[in-house]
C-alpha positions as CSV (number, residue, x, y, z in Angstrom):
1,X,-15.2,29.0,2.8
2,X,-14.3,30.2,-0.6
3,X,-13.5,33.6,0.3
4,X,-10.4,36.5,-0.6
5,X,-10.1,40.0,-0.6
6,X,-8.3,41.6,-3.0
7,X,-5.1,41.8,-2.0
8,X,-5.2,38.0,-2.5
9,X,-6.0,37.8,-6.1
10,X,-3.1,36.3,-7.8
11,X,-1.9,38.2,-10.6
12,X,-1.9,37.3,-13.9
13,X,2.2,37.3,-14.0
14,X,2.9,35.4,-10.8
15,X,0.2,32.5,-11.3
16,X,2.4,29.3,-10.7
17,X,3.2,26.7,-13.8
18,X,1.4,23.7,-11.6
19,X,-2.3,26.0,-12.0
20,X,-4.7,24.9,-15.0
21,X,-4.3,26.7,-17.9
22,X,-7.2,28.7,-17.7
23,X,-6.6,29.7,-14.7
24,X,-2.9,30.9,-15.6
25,X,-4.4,32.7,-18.7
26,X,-6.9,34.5,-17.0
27,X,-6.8,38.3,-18.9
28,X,-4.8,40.9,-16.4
29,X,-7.0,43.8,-17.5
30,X,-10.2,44.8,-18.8
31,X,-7.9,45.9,-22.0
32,X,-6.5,41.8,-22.1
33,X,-10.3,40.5,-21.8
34,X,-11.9,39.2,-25.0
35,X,-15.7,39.1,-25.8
36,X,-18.4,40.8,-24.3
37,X,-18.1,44.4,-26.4
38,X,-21.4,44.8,-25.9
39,X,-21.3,45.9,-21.9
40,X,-17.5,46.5,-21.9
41,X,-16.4,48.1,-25.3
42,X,-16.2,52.2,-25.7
43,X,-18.8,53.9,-24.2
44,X,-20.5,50.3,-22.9
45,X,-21.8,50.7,-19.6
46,X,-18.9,48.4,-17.6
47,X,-16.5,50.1,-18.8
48,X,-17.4,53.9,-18.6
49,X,-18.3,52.4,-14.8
50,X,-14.9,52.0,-14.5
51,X,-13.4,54.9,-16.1
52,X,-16.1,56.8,-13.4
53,X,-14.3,55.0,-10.6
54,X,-17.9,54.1,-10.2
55,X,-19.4,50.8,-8.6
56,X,-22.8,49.3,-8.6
57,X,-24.5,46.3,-8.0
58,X,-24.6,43.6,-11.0
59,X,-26.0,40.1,-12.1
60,X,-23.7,38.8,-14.5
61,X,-26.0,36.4,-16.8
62,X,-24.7,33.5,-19.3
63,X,-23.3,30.3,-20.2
64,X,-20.2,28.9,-18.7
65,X,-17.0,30.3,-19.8
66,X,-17.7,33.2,-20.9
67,X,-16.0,35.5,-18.7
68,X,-18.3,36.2,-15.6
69,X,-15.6,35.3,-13.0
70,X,-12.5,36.9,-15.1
71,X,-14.8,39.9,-15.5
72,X,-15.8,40.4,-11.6
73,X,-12.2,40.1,-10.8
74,X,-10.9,42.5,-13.2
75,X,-13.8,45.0,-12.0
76,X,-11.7,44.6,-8.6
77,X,-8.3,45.1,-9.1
78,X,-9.7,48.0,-11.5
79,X,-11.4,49.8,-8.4
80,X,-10.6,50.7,-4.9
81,X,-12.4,47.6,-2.9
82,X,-12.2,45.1,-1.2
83,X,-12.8,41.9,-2.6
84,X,-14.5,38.8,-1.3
85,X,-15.4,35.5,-3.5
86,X,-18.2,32.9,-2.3
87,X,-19.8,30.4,-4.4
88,X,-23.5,29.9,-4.1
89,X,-22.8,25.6,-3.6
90,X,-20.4,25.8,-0.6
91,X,-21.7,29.1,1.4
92,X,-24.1,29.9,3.6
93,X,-25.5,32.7,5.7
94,X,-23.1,33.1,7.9
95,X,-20.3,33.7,5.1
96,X,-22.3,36.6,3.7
97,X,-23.1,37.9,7.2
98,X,-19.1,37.5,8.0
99,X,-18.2,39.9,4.8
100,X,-20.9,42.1,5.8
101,X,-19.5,42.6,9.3
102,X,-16.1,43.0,6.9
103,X,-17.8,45.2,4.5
104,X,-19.1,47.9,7.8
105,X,-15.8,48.5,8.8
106,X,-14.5,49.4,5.8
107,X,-17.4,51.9,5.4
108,X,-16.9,53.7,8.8
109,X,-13.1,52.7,9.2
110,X,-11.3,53.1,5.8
111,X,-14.2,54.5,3.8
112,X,-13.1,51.8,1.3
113,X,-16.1,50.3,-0.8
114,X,-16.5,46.2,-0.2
115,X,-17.0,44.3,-3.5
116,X,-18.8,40.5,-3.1
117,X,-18.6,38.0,-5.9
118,X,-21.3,35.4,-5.5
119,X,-20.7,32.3,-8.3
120,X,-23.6,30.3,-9.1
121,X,-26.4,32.9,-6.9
122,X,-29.2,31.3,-8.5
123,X,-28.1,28.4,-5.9
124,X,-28.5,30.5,-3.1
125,X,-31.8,29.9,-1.4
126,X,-34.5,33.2,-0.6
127,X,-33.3,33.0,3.3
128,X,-29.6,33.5,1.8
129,X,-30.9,35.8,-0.9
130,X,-32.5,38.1,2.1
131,X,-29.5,38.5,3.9
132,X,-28.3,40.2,1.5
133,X,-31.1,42.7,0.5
134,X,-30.1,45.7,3.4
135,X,-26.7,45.4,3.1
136,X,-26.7,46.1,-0.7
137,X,-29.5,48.9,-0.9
138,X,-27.8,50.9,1.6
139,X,-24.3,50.3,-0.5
140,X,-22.7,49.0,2.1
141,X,-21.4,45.7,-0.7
142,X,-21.6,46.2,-4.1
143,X,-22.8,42.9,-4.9
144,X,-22.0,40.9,-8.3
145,X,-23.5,37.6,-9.2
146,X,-22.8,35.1,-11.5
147,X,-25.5,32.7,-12.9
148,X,-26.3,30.1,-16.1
149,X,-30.1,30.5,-14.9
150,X,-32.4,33.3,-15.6
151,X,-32.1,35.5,-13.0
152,X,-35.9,36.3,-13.2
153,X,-36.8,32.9,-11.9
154,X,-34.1,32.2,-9.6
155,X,-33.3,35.5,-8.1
156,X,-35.8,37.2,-5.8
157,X,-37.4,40.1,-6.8
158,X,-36.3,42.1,-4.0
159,X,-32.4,41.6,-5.0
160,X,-33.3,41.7,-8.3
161,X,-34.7,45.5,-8.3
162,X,-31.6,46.7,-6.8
163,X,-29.0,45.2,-9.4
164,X,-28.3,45.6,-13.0
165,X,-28.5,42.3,-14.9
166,X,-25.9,42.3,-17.8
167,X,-26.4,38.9,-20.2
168,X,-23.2,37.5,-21.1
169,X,-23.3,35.9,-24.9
170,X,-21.5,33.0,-25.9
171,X,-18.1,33.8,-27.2
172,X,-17.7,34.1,-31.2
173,X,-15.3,32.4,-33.2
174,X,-13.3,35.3,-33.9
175,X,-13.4,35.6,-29.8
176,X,-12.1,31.9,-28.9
177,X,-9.3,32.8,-31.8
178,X,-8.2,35.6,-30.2
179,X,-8.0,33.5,-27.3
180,X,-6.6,30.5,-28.6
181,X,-3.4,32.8,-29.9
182,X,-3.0,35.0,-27.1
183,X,-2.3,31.5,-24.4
184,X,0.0,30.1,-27.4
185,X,2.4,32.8,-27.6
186,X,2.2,34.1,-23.6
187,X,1.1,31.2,-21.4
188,X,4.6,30.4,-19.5
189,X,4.3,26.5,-20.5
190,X,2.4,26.4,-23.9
191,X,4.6,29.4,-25.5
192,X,8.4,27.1,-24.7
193,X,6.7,24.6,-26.8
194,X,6.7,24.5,-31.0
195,X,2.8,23.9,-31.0
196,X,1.1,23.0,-34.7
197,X,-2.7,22.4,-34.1
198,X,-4.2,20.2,-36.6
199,X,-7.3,21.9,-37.2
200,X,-8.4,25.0,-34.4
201,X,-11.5,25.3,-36.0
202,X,-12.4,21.5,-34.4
203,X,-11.0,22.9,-31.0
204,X,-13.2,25.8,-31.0
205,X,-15.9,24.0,-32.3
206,X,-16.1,21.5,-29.6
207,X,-15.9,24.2,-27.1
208,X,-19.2,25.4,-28.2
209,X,-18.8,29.0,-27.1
210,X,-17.0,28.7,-23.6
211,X,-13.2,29.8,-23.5
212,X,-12.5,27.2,-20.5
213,X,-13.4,24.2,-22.4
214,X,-11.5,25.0,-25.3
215,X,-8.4,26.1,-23.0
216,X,-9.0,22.7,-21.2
217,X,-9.1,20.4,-24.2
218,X,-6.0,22.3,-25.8
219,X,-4.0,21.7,-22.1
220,X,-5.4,17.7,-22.8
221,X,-4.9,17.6,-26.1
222,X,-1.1,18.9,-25.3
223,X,-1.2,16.5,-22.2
224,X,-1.5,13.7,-25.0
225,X,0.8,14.8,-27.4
226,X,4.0,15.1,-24.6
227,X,2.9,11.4,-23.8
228,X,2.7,10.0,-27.5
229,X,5.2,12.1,-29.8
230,X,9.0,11.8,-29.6
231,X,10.1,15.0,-30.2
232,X,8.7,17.1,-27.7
233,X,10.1,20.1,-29.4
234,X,7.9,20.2,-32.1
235,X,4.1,18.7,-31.0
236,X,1.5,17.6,-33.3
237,X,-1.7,18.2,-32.2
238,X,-3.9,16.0,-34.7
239,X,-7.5,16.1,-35.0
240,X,-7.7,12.8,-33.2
241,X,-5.9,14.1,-30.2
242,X,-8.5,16.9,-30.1
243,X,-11.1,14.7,-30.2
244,X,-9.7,12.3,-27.8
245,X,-9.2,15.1,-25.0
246,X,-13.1,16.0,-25.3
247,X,-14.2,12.3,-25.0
248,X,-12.0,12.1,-22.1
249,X,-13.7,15.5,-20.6
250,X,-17.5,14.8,-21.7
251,X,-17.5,10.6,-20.9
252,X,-19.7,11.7,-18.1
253,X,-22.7,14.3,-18.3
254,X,-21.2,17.4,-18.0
255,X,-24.3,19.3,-17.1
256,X,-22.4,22.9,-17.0
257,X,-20.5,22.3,-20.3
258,X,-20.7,21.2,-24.0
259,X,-22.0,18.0,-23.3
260,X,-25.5,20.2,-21.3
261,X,-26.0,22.6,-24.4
262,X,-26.1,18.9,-26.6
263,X,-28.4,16.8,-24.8
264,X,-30.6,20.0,-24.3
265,X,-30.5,20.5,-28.2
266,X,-31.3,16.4,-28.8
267,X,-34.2,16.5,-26.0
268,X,-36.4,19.5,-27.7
269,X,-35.8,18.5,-31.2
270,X,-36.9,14.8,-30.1
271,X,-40.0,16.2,-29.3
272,X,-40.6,19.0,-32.2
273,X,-40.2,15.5,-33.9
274,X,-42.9,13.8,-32.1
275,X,-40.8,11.0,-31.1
276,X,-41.7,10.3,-27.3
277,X,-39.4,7.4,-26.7
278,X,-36.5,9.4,-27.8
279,X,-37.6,12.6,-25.4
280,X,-37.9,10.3,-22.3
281,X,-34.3,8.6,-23.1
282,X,-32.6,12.4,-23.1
283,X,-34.4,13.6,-20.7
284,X,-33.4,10.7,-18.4
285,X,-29.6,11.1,-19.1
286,X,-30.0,14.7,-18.0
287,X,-31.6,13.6,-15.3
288,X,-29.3,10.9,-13.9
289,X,-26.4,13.4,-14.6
290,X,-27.9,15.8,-12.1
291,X,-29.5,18.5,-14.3
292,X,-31.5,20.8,-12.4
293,X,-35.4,19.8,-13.4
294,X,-36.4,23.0,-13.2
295,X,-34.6,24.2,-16.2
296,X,-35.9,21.1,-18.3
297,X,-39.4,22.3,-17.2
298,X,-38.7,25.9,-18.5
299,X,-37.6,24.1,-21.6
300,X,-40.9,22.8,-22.3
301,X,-43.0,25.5,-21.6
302,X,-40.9,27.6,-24.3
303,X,-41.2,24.5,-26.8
304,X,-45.0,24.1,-26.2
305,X,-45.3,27.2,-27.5
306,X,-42.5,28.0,-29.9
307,X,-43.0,24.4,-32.0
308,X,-47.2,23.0,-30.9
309,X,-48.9,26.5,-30.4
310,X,-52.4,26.6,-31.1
311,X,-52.5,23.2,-32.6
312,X,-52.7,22.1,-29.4
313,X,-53.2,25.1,-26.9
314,X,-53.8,23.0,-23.9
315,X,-50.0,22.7,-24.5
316,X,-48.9,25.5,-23.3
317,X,-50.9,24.7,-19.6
318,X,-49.8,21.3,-19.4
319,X,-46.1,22.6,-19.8
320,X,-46.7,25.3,-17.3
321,X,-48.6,22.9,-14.5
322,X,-45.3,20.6,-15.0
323,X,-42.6,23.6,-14.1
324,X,-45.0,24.3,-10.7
325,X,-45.5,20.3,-9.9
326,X,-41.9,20.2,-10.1
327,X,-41.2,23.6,-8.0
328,X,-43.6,21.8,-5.5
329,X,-42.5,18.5,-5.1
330,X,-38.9,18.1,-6.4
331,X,-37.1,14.8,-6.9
332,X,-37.6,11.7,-7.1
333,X,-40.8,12.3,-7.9
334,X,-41.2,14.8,-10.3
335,X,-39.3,12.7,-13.2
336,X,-42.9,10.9,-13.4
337,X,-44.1,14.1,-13.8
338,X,-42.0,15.5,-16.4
339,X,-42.1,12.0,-18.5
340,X,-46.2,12.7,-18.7
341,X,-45.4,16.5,-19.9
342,X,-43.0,15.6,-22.4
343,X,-44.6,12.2,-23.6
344,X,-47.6,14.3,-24.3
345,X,-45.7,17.5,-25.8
346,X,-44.0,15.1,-28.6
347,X,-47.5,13.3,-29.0
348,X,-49.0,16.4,-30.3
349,X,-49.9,17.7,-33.1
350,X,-47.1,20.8,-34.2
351,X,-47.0,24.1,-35.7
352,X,-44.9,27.0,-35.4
353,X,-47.4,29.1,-36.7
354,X,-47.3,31.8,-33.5
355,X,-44.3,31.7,-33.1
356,X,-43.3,32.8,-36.8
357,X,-46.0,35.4,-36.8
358,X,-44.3,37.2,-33.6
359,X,-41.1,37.1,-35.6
360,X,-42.5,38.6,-38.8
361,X,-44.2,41.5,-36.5
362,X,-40.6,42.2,-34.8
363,X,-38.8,42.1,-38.0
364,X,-41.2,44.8,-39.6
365,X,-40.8,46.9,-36.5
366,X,-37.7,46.9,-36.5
367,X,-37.2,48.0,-40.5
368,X,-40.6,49.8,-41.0
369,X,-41.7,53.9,-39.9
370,X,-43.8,53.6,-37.1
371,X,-47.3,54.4,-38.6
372,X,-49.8,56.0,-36.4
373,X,-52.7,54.3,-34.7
374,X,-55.7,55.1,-36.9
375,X,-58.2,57.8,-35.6
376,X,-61.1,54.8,-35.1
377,X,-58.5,52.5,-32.9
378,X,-57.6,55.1,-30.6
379,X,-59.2,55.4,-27.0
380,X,-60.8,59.4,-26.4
381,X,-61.1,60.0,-22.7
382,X,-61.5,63.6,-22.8
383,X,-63.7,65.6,-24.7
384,X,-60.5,67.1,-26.8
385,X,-59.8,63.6,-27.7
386,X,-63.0,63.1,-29.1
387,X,-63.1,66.6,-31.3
388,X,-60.2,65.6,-33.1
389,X,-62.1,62.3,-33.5
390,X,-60.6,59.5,-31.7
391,X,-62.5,56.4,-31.9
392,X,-64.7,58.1,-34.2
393,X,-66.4,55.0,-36.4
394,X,-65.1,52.7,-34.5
395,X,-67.6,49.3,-34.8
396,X,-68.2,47.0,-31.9
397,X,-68.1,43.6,-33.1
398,X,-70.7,42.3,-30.8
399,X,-73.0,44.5,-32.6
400,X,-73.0,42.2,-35.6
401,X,-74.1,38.9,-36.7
402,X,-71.4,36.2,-35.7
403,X,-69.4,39.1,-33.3
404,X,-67.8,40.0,-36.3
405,X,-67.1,43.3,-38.5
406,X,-64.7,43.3,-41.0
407,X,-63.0,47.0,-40.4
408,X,-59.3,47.7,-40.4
409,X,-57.0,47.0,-37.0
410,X,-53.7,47.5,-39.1
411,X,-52.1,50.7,-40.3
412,X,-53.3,51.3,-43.5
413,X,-49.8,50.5,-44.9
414,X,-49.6,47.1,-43.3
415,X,-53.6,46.3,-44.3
416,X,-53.4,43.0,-46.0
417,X,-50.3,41.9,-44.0
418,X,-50.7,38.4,-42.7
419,X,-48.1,37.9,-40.1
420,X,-50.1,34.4,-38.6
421,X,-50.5,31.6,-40.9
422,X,-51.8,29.0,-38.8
423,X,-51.7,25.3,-40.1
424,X,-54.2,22.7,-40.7
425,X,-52.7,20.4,-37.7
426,X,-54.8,20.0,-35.0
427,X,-57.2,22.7,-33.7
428,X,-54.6,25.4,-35.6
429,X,-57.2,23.8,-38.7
430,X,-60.4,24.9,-37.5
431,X,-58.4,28.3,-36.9
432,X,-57.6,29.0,-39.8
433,X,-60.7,27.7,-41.5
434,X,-62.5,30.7,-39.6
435,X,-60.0,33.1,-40.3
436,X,-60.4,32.6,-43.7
437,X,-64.3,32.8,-44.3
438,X,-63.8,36.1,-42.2
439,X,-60.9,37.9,-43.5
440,X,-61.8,36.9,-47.3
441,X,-59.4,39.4,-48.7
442,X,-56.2,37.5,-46.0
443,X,-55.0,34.6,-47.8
444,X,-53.4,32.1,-44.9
């Protein structure tokens, strides 16, 4: 059982030379911890938690290697708890009901708060999910979990209601610099050595985002230098090298690392670009690499509607049937399932027409006043309402020849706005033949 309390977590200075290297650079403090400004910078609500000596309950959201561990365990050895680790793969029940027990008599014994870090949650099952739902309503763990799935479909909504879900972003350039600069010049190994890297922006590159990969393919790619270059004084770490280490790492389908986020990327562009046999090929290496189906299913009801729309809107259903076939019957069997979904998403006509037009919407709401509702849109439920003449020359469209009136639904300054421009593939065309014959002053 993966499991510690505080007094166990190794710190930063006394991490032994044999550990990986990004374990041995994990950051000592919230002030050593890079990325993530948005929920831990000034006045961010992790760290004016901890400048409160306040706890709560929290579902850490995001890729790998961005910091979700490092930041838990910080939020420890910052506080006065307790601190227990289990991950979602290896645990069960009884290891949350065994820090619970733990967790009881520290509330009544030494009125110390018990902290549980769960990795990978989304693993955890509803039974194991439920054992947990008393113990952190009545505060008795401040919980933290740690997932790479959306917590809204693989948390219950039970635990979900009673934690804060904070989304972790991939880490910028600037970020995995920092990074890169700070284990050069401290790490106890890396900083005895005269290290020249060929080109960092390759290494940060290929990490994609996630600190651990680029701190694992720098401790490979330094790995391959000491074994090829003479002078050990002085290493040379070519572009080659770099790219050698991440072959090594990625040979096999990584399916929480670089190699996941690429075959993702290849599968929905295969089939924005309609080509069938090449969606069934990456969707079977993610597959055979273990990739949970659920989260290719997900995939394609976000692509049936971000790239086919309503050129196809029976798209968007087939997608959706797919994710519940899968939910219900799982694997083996669902691959024949999925194969049909995405054969027939890249077999569709395209457009990205609804998808632009909610973009176009945000971006003026975001950069234009809010204009009032005009006096015929509004509803009048009370007499008042109706004085000041809400809904006052309103017409119902069913009134009219063809269900139709042409009145204005915009603001007055947004009038002739056309935010959907639907195309002429598939039934998107007859679309936008109608809207055109009624909105003749809307050119789509």
């Amino acid at each position: 059982m993966d499991l510690f309390p505080e007094s166990k977590i190794t710190p930063k200075k006394t991490r032994a030379a044999s550990t990986p290297l990004a374990e041995r650079v994990r950051p000592g403090s919230i002030d050593e911890f890079v990325g993530q400004e948005h929920i831990i910078g000034a006045g961010k609500p992790i760290r004016m938690m901890l400048e409160q000596k306040q706890l709560w309950s929290m579902i850490f959201w995001g890729p790998p290697g961005v910091g979700k561990t490092s930041l838990a365990r910080l939020i420890a050895l910052h506080s006065d708890a307790d601190f227990y680790q289990l991950n979602a793969v290896s645990s069960g029940v009884k290891d949350v009901r065994d820090v619970i027990k733990k967790a009881e008599r520290n509330a009544t014994t030494a009125r110390r708060k018990t902290l549980l870090f769960i990795d990978e949650i989304h693993r955890f099952n509803k039974a194991q999910q439920d054992a947990l739902l008393h113990s952190v309503e009545e505060g008795i763990i401040v919980l933290i979990g740690a997932t790479t799935e959306n917590p809204s479909f693989e948390v219950i909504g039970p635990l979900l209601s009673r934690t804060r879900v904070y989304v972790l972003e991939p880490l910028k350039k600037d970020d995995l610099e920092k990074i890169l600069e700070h284990t050069l010049q401290t790490d106890v190994q890396l900083s005895s050595l005269d290290i020249h890297i060929e080109d960092k922006n390759l290494l940060m590159l290929l990490a994609g985002g996630d600190a651990r990969s680029m701190l694992n393919g720098l401790e490979t790619s330094v790995q391959l230098a000491l074994s090829e270059q003479k002078n050990t004084n002085s290493l040379n770490i070519t572009s080659t090298l770099i790219r050698e280490a991440y072959q090594y790492r990625y040979s096999i389908y990584d399916k929480s690392g670089e190699e996941h986020y690429n075959i993702i990327s290849a599968f929905i562009k295969s089939i924005r670009g309609s080509d069938p046999d090449a969606a069934v090929y990456w969707m079977a290496r993610m597959l055979e690499g273990g990739e949970d189906p659920k989260f290719i299913a997900r995939r394609m009801i976000v692509l049936a509607s971000e790239d086919i729309g309503n050129a196809d809107p029976f798209a968007v259903v087939m997608a959706t049937n797919c994710f519940t076939a899968v939910h219900y019957i799982g694997m083996p069997e669902a691959r024949i399932i999925m194969a049909q979904c995405a054969t027939y998403l890249a077999s569709a006509p395209k457009s990205n027409a609804s998808y632009m037009a909610i973009e176009h919407a945000l971006r003026d709401v975001k950069t234009k006043p809010n204009e009032p509702v005009p006096l015929h849109l509004r509803n009048a439920p009370t007499s008042l309402m109706k004085e000041l003449g809400y809904g006052e020359a309103y017409r119902y469209p069913h009134d009219f020849d063809g269900n139709f009136v042409g009145q204005d639904y915009l603001p007055e300054s947004l009038s002739k706005t056309v935010y959907y421009k639907p195309t002429n593939n598939g039934r998107e065309g007859s679309m936008r033949e109608r809207l055109n014959n009624l909105w003749k002053n809307k050119k789509r």
